[in-house]
DSSP file (Angstrom, degrees, kcal/mol; ACC not computed):
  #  RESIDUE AA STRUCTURE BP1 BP2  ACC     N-H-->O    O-->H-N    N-H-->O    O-->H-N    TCO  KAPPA ALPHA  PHI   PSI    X-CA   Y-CA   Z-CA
    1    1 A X              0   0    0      0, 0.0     2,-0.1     0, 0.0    90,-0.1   0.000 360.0 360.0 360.0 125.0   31.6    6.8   41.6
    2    2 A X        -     0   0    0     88,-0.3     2,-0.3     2,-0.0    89,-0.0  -0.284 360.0-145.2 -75.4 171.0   28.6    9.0   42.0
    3    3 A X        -     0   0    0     -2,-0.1     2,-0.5     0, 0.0    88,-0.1  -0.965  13.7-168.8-152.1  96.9   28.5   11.1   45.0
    4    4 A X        +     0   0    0     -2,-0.3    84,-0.0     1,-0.1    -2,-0.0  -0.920  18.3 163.2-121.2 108.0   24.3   11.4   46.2
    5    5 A X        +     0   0    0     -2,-0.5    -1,-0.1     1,-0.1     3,-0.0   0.052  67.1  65.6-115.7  29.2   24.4   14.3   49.0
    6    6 A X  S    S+     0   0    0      2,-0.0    -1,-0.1     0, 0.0    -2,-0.1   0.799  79.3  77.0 -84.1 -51.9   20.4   14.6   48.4
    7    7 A X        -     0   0    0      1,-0.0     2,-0.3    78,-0.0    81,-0.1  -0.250  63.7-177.9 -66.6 132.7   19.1   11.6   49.6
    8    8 A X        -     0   0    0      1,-0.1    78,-0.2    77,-0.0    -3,-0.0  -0.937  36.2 -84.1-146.5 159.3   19.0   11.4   53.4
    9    9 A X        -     0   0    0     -2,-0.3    76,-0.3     1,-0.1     3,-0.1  -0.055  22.9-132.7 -81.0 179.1   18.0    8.6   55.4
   10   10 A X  S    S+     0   0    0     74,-2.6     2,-0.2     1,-0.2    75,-0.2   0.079  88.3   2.2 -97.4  10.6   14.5    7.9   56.2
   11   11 A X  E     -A   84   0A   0     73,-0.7    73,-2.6     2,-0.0     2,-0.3  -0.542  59.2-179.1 160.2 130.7   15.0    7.3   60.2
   12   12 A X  E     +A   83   0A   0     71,-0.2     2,-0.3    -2,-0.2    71,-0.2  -0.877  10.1 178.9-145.1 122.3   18.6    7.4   62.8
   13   13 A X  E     +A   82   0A   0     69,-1.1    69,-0.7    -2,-0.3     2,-0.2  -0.729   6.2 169.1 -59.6 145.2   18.1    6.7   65.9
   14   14 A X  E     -A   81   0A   0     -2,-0.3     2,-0.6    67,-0.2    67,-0.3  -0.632   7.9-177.0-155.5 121.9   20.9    6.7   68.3
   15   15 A X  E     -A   80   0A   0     65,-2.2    65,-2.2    -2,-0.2    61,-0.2  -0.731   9.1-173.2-137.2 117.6   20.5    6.4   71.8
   16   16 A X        -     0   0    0     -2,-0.6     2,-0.1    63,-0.2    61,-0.1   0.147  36.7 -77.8 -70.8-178.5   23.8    6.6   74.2
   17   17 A X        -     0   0    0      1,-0.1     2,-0.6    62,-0.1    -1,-0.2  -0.472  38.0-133.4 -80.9 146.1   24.5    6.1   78.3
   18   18 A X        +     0   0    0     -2,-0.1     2,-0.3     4,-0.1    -1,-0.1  -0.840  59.5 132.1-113.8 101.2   23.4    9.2   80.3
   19   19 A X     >  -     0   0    0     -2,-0.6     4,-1.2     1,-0.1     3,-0.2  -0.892  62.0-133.8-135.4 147.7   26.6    9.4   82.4
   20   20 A X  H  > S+     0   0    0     -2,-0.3     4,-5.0     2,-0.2    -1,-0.1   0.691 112.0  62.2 -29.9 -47.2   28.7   12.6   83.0
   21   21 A X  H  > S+     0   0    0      1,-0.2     4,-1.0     2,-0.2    -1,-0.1   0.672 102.9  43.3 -92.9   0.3   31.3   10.5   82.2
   22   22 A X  H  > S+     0   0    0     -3,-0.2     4,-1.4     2,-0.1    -1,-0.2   0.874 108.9  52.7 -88.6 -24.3   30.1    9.8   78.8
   23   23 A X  H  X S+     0   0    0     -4,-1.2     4,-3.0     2,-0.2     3,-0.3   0.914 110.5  56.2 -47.9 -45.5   29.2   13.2   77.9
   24   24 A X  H  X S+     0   0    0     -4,-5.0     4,-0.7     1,-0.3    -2,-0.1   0.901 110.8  42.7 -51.0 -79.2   33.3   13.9   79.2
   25   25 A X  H  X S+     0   0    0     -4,-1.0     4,-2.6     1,-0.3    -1,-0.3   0.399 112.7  48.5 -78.9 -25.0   34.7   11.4   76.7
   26   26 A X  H  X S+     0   0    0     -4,-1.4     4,-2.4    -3,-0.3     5,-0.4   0.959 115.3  54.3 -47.1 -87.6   32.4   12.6   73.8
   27   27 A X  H >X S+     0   0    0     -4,-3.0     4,-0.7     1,-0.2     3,-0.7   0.719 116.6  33.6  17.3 -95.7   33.9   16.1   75.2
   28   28 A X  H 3X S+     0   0    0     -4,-0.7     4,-2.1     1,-0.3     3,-0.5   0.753 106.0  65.3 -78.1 -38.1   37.3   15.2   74.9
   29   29 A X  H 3X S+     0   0    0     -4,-2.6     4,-1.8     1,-0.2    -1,-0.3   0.855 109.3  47.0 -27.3 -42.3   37.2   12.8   71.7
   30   30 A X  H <<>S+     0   0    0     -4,-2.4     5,-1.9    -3,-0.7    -2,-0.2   0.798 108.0  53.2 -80.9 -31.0   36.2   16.0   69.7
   31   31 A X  H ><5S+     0   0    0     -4,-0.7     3,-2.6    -3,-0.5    -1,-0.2   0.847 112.3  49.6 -73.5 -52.7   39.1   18.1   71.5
   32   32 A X  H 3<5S+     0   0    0     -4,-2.1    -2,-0.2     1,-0.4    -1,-0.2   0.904 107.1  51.5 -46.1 -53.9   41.1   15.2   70.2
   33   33 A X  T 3<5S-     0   0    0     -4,-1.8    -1,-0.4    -5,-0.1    -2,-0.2  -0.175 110.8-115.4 -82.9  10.2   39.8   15.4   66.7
   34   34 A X  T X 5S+     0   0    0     -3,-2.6     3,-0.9     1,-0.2    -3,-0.2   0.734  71.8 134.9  66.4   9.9   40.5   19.3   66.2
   35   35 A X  T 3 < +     0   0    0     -5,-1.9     3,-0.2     1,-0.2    -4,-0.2   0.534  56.8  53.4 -88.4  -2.9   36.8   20.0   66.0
   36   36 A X  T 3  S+     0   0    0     -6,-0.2    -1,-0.2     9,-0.1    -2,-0.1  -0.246  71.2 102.1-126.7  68.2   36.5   22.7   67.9
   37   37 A X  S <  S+     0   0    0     -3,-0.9     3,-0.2     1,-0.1    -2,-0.1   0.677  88.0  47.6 -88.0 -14.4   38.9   25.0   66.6
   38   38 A X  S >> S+     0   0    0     -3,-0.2     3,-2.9    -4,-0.1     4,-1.4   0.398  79.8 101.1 -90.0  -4.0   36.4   26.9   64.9
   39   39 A X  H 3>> +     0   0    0      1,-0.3     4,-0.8     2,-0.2     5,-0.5   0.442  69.5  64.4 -88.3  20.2   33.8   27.3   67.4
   40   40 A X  H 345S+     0   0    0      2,-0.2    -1,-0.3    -3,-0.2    -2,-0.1   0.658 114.5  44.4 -72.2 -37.5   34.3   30.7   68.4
   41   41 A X  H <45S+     0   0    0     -3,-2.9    -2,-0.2     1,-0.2    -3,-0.0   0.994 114.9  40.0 -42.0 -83.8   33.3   31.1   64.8
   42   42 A X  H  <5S-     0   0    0     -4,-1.4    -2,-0.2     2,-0.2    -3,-0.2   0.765 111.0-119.6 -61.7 -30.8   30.7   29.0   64.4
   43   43 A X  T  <5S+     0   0    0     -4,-0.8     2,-0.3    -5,-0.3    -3,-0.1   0.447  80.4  37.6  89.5  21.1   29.1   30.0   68.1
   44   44 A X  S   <S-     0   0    0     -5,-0.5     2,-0.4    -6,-0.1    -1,-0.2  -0.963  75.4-102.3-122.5-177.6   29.2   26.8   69.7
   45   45 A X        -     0   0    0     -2,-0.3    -9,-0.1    -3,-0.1   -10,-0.0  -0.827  16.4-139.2-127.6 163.4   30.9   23.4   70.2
   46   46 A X        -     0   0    0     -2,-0.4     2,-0.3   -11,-0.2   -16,-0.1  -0.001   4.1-161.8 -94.7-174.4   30.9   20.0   69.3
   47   47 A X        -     0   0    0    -17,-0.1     2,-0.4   -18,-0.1   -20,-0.1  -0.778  21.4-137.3-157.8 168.8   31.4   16.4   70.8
   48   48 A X        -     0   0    0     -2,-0.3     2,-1.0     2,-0.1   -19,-0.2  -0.992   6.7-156.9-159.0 114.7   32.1   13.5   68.9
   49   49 A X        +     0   0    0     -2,-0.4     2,-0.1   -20,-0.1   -23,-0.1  -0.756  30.4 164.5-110.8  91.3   30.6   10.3   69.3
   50   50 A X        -     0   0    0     -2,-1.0     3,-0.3     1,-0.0    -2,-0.1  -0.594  52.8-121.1-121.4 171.2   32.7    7.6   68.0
   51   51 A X  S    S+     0   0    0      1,-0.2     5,-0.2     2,-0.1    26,-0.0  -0.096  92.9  89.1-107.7  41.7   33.3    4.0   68.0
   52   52 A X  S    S+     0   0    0      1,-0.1    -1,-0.2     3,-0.1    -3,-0.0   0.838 104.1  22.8 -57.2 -57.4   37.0    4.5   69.3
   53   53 A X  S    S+     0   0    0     -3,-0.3     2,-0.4     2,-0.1    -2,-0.1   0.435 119.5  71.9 -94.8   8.1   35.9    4.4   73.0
   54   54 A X  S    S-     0   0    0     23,-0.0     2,-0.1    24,-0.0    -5,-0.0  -0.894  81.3-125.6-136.1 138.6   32.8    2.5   72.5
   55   55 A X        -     0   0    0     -2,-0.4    22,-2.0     2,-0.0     2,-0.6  -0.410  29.2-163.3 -83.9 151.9   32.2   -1.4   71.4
   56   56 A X  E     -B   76   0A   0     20,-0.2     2,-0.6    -5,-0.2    20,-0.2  -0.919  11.5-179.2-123.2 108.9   29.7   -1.2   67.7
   57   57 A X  E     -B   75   0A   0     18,-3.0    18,-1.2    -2,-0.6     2,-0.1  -0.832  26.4-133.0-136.6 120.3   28.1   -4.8   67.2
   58   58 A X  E     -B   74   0A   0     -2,-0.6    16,-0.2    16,-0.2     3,-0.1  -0.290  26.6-178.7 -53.9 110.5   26.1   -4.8   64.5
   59   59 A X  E    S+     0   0A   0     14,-6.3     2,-0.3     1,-0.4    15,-0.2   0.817  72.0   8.2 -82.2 -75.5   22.4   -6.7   65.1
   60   60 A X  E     +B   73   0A   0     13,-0.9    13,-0.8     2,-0.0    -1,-0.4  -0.854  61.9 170.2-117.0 128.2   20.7   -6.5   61.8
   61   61 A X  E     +B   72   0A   0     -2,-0.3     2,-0.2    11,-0.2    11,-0.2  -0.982  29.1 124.3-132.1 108.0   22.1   -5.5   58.5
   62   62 A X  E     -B   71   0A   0      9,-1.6     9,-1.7    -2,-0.3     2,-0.9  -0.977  55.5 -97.5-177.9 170.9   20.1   -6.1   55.5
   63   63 A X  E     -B   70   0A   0     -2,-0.2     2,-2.0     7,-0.1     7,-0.2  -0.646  21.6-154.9-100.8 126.1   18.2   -4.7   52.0
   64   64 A X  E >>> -B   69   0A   0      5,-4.5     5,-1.1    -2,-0.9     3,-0.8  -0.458  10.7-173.6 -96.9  85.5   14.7   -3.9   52.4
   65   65 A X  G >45S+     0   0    0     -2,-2.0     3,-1.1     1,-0.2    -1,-0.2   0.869  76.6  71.0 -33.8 -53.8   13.4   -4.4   48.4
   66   66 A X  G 345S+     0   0    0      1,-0.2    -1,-0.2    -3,-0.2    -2,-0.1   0.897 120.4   7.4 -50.5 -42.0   10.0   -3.1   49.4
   67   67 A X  G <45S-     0   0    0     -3,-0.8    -1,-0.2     2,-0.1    -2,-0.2   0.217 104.6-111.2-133.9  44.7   10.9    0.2   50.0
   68   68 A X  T <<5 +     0   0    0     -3,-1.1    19,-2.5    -4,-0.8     2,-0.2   0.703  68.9 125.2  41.0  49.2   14.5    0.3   48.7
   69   69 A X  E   < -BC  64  86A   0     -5,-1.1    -5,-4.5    17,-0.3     2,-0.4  -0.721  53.0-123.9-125.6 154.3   16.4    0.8   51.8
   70   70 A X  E     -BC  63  85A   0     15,-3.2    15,-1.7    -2,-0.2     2,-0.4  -0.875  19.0-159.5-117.5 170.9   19.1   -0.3   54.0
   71   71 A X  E     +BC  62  84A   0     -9,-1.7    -9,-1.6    -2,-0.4    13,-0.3  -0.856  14.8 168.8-122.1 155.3   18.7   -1.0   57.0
   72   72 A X  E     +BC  61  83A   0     11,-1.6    11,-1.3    -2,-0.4     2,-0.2  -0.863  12.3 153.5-146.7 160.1   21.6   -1.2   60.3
   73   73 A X  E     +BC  60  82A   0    -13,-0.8   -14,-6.3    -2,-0.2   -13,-0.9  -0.888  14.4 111.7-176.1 155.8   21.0   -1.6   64.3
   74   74 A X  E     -BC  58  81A   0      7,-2.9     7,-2.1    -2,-0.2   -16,-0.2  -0.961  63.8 -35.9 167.4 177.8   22.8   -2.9   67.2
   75   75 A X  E     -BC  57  80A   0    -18,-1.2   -18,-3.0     5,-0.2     2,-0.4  -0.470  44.9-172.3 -35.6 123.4   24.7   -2.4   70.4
   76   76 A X  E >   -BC  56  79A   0      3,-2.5     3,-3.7   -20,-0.2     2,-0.4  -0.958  65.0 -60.0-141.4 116.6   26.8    0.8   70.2
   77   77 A X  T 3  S-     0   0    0    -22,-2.0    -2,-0.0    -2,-0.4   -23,-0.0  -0.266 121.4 -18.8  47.0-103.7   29.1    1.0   73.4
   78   78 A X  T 3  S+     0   0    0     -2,-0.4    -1,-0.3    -3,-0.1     2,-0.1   0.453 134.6  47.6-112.4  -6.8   26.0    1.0   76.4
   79   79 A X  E <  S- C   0  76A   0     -3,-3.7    -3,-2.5   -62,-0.1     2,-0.4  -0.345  81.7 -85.1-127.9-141.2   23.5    1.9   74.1
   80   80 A X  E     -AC  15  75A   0    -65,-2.2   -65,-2.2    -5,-0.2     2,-0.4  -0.935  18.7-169.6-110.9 125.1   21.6    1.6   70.7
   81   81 A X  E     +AC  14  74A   0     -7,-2.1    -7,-2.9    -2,-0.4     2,-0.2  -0.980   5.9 173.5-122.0 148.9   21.5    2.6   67.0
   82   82 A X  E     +AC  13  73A   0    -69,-0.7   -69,-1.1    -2,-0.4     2,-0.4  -0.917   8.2 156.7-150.8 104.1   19.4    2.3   64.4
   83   83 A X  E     -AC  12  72A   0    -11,-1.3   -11,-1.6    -2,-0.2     2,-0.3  -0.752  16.3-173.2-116.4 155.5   19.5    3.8   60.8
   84   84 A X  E     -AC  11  71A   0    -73,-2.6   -74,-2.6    -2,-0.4   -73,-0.7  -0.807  12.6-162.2-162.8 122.6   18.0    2.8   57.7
   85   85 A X  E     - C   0  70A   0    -15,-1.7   -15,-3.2    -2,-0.3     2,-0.6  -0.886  23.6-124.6-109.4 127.9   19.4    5.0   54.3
   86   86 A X  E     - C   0  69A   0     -2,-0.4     2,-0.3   -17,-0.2   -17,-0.3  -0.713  28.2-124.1 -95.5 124.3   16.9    4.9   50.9
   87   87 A X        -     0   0    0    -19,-2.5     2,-0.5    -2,-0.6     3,-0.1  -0.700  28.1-136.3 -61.8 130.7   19.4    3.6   48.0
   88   88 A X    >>  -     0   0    0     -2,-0.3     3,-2.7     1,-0.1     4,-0.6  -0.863  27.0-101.9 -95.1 123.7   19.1    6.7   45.1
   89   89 A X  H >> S+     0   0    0     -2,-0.5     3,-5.1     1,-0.3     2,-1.9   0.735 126.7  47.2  22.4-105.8   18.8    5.5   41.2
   90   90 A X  H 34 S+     0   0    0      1,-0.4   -88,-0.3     2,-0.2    -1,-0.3   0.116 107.9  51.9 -76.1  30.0   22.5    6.4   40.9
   91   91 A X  H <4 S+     0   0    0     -3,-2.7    -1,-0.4    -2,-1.9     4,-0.3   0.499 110.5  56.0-110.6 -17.2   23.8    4.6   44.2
   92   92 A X  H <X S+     0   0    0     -3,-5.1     4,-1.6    -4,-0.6    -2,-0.2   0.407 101.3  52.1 -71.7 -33.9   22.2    1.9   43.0
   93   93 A X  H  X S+     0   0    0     -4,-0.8     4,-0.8    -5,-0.2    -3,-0.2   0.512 100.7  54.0-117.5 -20.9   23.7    1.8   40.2
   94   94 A X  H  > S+     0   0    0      2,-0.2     4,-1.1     3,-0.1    -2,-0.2   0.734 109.0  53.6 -77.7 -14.1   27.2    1.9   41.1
   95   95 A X  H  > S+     0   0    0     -4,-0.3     4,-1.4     2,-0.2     3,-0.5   0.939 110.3  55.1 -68.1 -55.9   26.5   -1.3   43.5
   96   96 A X  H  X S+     0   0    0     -4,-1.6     4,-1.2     1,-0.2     5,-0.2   0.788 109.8  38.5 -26.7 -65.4   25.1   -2.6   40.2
   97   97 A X  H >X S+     0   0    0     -4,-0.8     4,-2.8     2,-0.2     3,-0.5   0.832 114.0  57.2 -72.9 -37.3   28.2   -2.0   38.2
   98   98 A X  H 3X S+     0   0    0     -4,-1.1     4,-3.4    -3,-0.5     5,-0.3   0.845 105.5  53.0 -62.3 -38.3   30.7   -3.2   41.3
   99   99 A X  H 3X S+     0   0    0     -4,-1.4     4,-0.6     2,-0.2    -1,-0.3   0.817 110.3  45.1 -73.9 -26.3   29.0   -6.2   41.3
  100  100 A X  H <X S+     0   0    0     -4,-1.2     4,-0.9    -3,-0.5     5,-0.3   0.762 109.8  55.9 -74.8 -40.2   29.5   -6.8   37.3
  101  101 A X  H >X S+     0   0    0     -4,-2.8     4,-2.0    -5,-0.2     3,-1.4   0.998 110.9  38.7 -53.4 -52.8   32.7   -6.0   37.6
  102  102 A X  H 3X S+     0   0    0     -4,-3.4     4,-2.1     1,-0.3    -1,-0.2   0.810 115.4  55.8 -73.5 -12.3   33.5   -8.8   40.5
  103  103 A X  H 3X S+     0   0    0     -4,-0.6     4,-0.5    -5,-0.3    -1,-0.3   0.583 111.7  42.9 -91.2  -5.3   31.1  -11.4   38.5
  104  104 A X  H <X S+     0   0    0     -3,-1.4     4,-0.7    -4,-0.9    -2,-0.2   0.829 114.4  59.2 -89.8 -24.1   33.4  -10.9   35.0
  105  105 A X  H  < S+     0   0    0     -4,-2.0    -2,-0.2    -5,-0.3     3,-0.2   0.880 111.3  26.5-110.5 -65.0   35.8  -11.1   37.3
  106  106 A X  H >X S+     0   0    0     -4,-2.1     3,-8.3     1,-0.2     4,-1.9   0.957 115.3  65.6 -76.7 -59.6   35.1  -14.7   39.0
  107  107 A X  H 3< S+     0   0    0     -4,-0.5     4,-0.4     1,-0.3    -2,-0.3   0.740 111.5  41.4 -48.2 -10.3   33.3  -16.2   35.3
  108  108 A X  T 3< S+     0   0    0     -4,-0.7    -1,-0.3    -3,-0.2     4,-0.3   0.393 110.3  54.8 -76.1  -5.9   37.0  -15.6   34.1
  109  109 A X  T <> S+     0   0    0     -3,-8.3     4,-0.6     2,-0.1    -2,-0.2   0.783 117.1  31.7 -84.3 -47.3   38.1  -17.0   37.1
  110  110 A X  T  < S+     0   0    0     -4,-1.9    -3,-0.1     1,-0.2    -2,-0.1   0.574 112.8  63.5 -95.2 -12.2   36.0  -20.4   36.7
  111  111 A X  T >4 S+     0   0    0     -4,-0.4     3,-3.8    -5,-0.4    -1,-0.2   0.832 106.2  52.7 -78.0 -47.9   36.5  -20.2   32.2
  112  112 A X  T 34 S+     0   0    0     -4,-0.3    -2,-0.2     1,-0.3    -1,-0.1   0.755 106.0  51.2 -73.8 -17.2   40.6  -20.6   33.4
  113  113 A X  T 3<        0   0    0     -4,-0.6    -1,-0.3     1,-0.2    -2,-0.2   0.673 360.0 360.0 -97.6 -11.5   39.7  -23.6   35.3
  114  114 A X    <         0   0    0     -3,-3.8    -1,-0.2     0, 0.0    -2,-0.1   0.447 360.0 360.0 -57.4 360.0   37.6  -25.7   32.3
């Protein structure tokens, strides 16, 4: 499995509730999550915006061929997200190979079955 830490997407949205009392639970997820044990270090601190506390339903999922992307959006707890990530040559090309694997996979399935 390649590992492509150049390629970065081409658009994230995300846009959460503006409540105290999400900012707290953001807060205190990260607290949770050990993430700011360093941040005397680093000079500041983090919050952590997960879909623990928060509902994720997935609107639109899907490949856009024209310009070799995927694409996700939906409901994320009270608010919205939206990403879309460019598939790289050699991400591409492991999808490619997963997908041969699971298609030798069933045509030996369906050969056993003549």
């Amino acid at each position: 499995m390649v590992v492509d830490n150049t390629t970065k997407p081409s658009a994230l949205s995300i846009q959460i509730e503006d409540s105290i009392a999400s900012l707290e639970e953001m807060r205190k997820k990260a607290e949770e999550d050990c993430q700011n044990e360093d941040a005397e270090e680093r000079g500041y601190k983090l919050m952590t915006l997960s879909e623990e506390h928060n509902s994720l339903n997935p609107s639109e999922y899907y490949f856009d061929d024209t310009n070799n992307e995927i694409h996700f959006n939906g409901e994320f707890g009270k608010g919205f997200y939206y990403i879309s990530i460019p598939l790289s040559d050699e991400v591409l090309i492991d999808i490619l190979q997963h997908a041969i694997k699971k298609m030798n996979k069933l045509k030996l399935a369906m050969e056993s079955l003549k």
